[in-house]
C-alpha positions, 0 to 999 in steps of 0.5 A: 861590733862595739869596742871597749878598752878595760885595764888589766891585770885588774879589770877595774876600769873601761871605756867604750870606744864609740864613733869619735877619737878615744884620746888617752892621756895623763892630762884631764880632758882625754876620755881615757885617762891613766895616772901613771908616771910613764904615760903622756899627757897627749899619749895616743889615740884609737879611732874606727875606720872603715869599721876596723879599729886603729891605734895612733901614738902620738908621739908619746916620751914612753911609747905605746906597745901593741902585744909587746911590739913598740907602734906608731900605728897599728891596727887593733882587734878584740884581745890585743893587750896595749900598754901605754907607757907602763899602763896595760889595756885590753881591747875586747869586742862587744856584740850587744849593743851598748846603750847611749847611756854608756857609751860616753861612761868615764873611767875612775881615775887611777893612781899609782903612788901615795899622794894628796891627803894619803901621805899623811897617814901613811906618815901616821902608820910608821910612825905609830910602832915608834911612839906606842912602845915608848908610851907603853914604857912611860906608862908601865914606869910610873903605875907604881904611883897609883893604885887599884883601878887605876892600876888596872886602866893603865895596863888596859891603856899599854896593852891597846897601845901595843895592839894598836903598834901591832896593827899599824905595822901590819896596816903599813906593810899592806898600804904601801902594797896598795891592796884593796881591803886596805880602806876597810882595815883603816877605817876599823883601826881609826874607829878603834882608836876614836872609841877606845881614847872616848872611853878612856875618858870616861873611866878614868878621871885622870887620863889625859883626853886625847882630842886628836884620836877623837876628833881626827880618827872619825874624820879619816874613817870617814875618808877612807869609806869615801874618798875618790882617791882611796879607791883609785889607789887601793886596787891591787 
């Protein structure tokens, strides 16, 4: 029988168990590495012998807990939970016969907290309810100095700066949840910011360009659809 690890609650990553050691740890040269705060950087390790699969801790600062049972060692079956630290992993069992190819996949890297480039727009969507509202209110306070279409840009201008605030505040709640449409919906909000200040430069003579919704909106967009990060920290 072949073993795979697979984390839980969310599936998303695995790594088959082949006939050397599976090492786990926070530090980057073990197969199986968990980012998370209470995992070790030598954390455990799980070997098969004698055709049986065996969990070692080594001498981890969290521990390893075997079915909610603290181990140094213990023997593994298909079905046991293993939690290093506060990451949990399954141990399943897998009759088929896995292919070369597969044997040595690596899992995607997993992180817990907002970190790297990620704290700048986190930064961003609080910010953006605050400063929206007041935009919307230096606007809408001087529209009596112009008149017509003019008029009509402004409004159209506050109304989006109020959608736009509105969006941010719903954006943050579910970012700092980590949840998985989260790239998606940023990407949308950063190609809708981008569009709407290039437009705005083009029906209004007098709008001031907004170069940093221009230039630095398509670059986030294009980060969140394709950054490694991303997707190891959007996964609730």
């Amino acid at each position: 029988m072949n073993y795979i690890i697979r984390s839980v609650p969310y599936p998303i990553w695995e790594v088959t168990i082949g006939e050397d050691p599976l090492f786990i740890g926070s530090g980057a040269e073990n197969q199986l590495a968990p980012q998370h705060t209470t995992v070790s950087k030598q954390h455990a390790a799980i070997q098969i012998r004698d055709g049986a699969l065996w969990l070692t801790d080594l001498k981890s600062s969290a521990g390893t807990i075997v079915n909610g049972i603290q181990v140094q060692q213990a023997e593994l079956k298909p079905g046991d939970e293993v939690a290093f630290g506060e990451s949990r992993w399954r141990v399943e069992g897998v009759t088929a016969q896995i292919s070369p190819e597969t044997s040595n996949v690596q899992p995607q890297k997993r992180y817990e907290s907002i970190r790297g480039w990620l704290v700048l727009p986190a930064i961003g969507l609080i910010v953006t309810p605050i400063i929206g509202p007041i935009l919307v209110y230096i606007e809408m306070s001087s529209i009596g100095n112009f008149h017509g279409i003019y008029q009509t840009i402004i409004v159209m201008n506050s109304f989006v700066n109020i959608i736009l605030s509105i969006a941010a505040v719903i954006l943050a709640v579910f970012f700092f949840q980590k949840k998985k449409f989260v790239p998606r919906w940023m990407t949308a909000f950063y190609w809708a910011n981008a569009i709407w200040a290039l437009l705005l430069c083009f029906i209004s003579s007098f709008a001031i360009i907004d170069v940093r919704s221009i230039i630095l909106s398509p670059i986030w967009a294009i980060y969140f659809a394709k950054s490694e990060r991303v997707k190891g920290t959007f996964v609730n």
